[in-house]
C-alpha angles and dihedrals in degrees: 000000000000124000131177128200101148113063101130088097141116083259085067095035080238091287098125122071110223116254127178104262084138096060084057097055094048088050095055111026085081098047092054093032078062090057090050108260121146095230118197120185137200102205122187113309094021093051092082120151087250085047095046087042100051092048093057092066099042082048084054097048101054097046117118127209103269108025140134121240135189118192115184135184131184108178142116111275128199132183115255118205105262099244097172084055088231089133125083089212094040101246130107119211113237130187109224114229122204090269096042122116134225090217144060116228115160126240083010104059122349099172087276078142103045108104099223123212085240092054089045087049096063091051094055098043090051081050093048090054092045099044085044124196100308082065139071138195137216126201124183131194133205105176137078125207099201097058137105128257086232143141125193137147095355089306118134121206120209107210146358139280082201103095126212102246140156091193095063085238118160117229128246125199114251108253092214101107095175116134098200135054132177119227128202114281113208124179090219101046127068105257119241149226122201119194125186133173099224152003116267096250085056146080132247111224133180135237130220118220127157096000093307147091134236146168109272090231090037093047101047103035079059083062095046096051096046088070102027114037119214124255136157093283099072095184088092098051095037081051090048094052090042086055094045088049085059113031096044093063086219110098107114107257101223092065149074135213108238120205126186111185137169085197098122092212 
C-alpha cells in the first residue's frame, strides 16, 4: 500500500500540492489487517519511485500460487507524453512517487520518477503469472491523472490536467468516457480487479468524514469491506462498493468509478 500526504517538499521541488493519500492507508490497513492480509506500506517520504519499485519485486517474490493480493496507491497521478506510441490519445498514466516532479525540464528531470501505467503493467502481469489461475489480485488506485493541482472550499484534487511532456505538448482529456473495461481472462493467470476513482477527462476529489479527509474510492471501498470481505470472486465486493457509492450520498458527483476486470461474470 502506498499512500502519499506530504508532497509539498524539496523531493517534489515544491511542485505538488499536498493531498491526503496517508489518511487512506491508515483507514483501511486495519480493515484488511481484520480479513488476514500482511499488509506492508510505503507512507510519504518512504514511498519513493526506487522504494516502490523495489517492493514490487520483493511483492512479487513472495507471492504464492492462489493468493489473494491488494495493491493500493494514493498519490497524485499526471499524464506523461506516450513516447512508445502504445496509447490511442497519446498519454501515458503515471503514478507520481514522493521525488517525482510535476515538470520537464531536460538534463535536470526527464520523468525518470514517474511510475508509468506501462512500467506498473509489467509488474501485474509478473504477479498474475506468480499468484496462477487459483489467485486473484486487486489495484486501486487513488489517484487521478486528469485532474487539477487545485484547492478550493475545503475540496482536495488529486492530479494534474498539466501533462509531462518534453514536447511541450498540452494535454487533452481522453474522450473515452467508458467505466468499465474487460480485461483479458486467462486460465493460467490470476484474474484481476482494477478499481479507479475517476475517468481520465475528470477530477479526483476528495471527500471529508469524520474530520478527516480521504480519497472518494479509498473512503468509501473502507465502508464496503467492512461489510463484504474480499475474496477471489470479486462480483460481491465490486457490488458492495457500488452500494456504499450510492447509499452513503458522498461520492463526489463530477466523477465516475472505473473497474477493469478479467472476471468473466
Amino acid at each position: 500500500m502506498v499512500g502519499v500526504s506530504h508532497y509539498d517538499t524539496a523531493l517534489t521541488g515544491y511542485q505538488w500540492n499536498n493531498i491526503n493519500g496517508t489518511n487512506d492507508i491508515s483507514l483501511l490497513s486495519p480493515i484488511l489487517q481484520e480479513q488476514g492480509f500482511q499488509i506492508t506500506s510505503l507512507l510519504d517520504e518512504q514511498a519513493t519511485y526506487d522504494a516502490i519499485i523495489k517492493r514490487l519485486q520483493q511483492f512479487i517474490q513472495k507471492s504464492k500460487a492462489g493468493d489473494i493480493v491488494y495493491l493500493h496507491f494514493s498519490t497524485h497521478g499526471q499524464p506523461v507524453e506516450d513516447i512508445s506510441g502504445d496509447e490511442a490519445d497519446g498519454w501515458d498514466e503515471a503514478i507520481v512517487p514522493i521525488d517525482a516532479y510535476k515538470l520537464y525540464r531536460k538534463g535536470f528531470y526527464e520523468g525518470e520518477r514517474h511510475l508509468l501505467d506501462d512500467q506498473l503493467n509489467t509488474y501485474i502481469n509478473k504477479l498474475r503469472k506468480k499468484v496462477g489461475g487459483k489467485g486473484i489480485i486487486y489495484v486501486t488506485i487513488d489517484g487521478c491523472h486528469a485532474g487539477t493541482a487545485s484547492r478550493g472550499n475545503d475540496d482536495m484534487v488529486r492530479g494534474t490536467h498539466v501533462g509531462f511532456s518534453p514536447n511541450n505538448k498540452v494535454f487533452k482529456p481522453s474522450k473515452d468516457h467508458r467505466s468499465h473495461y474487460v480485461l483479458t481472462h486467462d486460465s493460467k493467470l490470476a484474474d484481476i480487479v482494477f478499481f479507479e476513482a475517476c475517468r481520465a477527462d475528470q477530477l479526483n476529489m476528495e471527500v471529508k468524514a469524520d474530520g478527516q479527509q480521504y480519497g472518494a474510492l479509498s473512503f468509501h471501498l473502507a465502508k464496503a469491506l467492512s461489510k463484504t470481505a474480499i475474496d477471489r470472486q470479486a462480483k460481491e465486493i465490486i457490488q458492495a462498493l457500488q452500494s456504499e457509492i450510492h447509499q452513503l450520498g458522498k461520492w463526489p458527483s463530477n466523477q465516475n468509478l472505473v473497474i477493469e476486470t478479467s472476471m468473466q461474470q
